[in-house]
Steps between C-alpha positions, in 0.01 A plus 500: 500500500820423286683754676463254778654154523423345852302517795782649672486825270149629602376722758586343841167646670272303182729195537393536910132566445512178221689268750210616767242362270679179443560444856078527567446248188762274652312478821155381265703281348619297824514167440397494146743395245355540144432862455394728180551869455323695283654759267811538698648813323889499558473259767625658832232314689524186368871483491497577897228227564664251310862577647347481823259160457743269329254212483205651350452511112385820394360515156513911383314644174583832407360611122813703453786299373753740569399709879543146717834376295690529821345207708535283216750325622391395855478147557166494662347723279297375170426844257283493332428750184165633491126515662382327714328221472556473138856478544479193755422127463172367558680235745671758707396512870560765738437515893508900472519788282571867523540764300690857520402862422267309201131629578536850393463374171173323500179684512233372694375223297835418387632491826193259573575248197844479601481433905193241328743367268740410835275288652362326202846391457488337790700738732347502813705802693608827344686796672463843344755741534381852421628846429212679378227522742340787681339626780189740427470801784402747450822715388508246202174534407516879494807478317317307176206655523716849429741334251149349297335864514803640397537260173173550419650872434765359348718673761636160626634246286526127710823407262522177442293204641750262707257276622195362751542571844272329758398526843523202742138413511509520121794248478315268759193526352622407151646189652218374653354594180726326315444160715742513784349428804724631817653824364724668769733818519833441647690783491410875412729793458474832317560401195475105476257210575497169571220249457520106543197337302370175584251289278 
């Protein structure tokens, strides 16, 4: 990451595919103007939103001091260091959230507490943008089954863990779960979701 210092320095196909994701969150956002985004990384999201919605406020934690340092500086933007909601003001009120590439990290009861820990405070729409879900067929399932056996024998070594991955339902269901009441998919590729959340 140091061997980077702008946007303008990364891969122009992942600066594309980011820009595409803040596009669909700028259509959820509308007409909204106070806005919170939830462990932002470096930023390339929230940079494009904000540059592109001049009158919202958007309120960004990121627990990494150093990854979102380049949208520091954007007038509309408030960073914030750290997790969220601990990081945040009690008196802090949002008309939407959304989050980035964030739920790999949870596992299922984690990733429970923390959609519950949206709406209890007091966000009533959340937009999940995610890049590790799955579809089970049966190729996949075939696949795992093999790669298990062949642990087992210790002829197959998994490496190392980089996170949950979920399938749709299992997203929506852990919303509704969670508390939200309308949970809806709006937009689906190969390798990223997009679910808007409503309490």
């Amino acid at each position: 990451f140091d061997k980077f210092s702008c946007f303008n320095d990364l891969d122009p196909l992942w600066i594309d595919y980011k820009i595409n994701i803040a596009k669909k969150i700028i259509r959820e956002i509308g007409e909204k103007k106070n806005i919170l985004s939830i462990g932002c990384g470096i930023g390339i999201v929230e940079e494009y939103v904000a540059k592109k919605n001049l009158n919202i406020s958007l309120v960004v934690t990121e627990p990494s001091i150093n990854v979102s340092r380049w949208i520091r500086d954007i007038p509309n933007i408030d960073l914030i260091d750290g997790y969220f909601p601990q990081a945040l003001s009690k008196n802090q009120k949002f008309d939407m959230a959304f989050a980035n590439g964030i739920d790999y990290v949870f596992n299922n009861n984690e990733y429970e507490s923390f959609l519950k820990s949206i709406i209890e405070y007091g966000i009533e729409e959340f937009v999940m943008v995610s890049v590790s879900y799955y579809r089970p067929g049966i190729k996949s399932y075939i696949k795992q089954s093999a790669k298990k056996i062949l642990n087992i024998f210790g002829l197959y070594d998994y490496g190392q863990f980089w996170g949950y991955m979920r399938t749709i339902d299992e997203q929506k269901k852990l919303m509704l779960k969670s508390g939200f009441s309308r949970v809806e998919l709006i937009f689906q590729s190969n390798d990223t979701i997009i679910i808007n959340a409503k309490k």
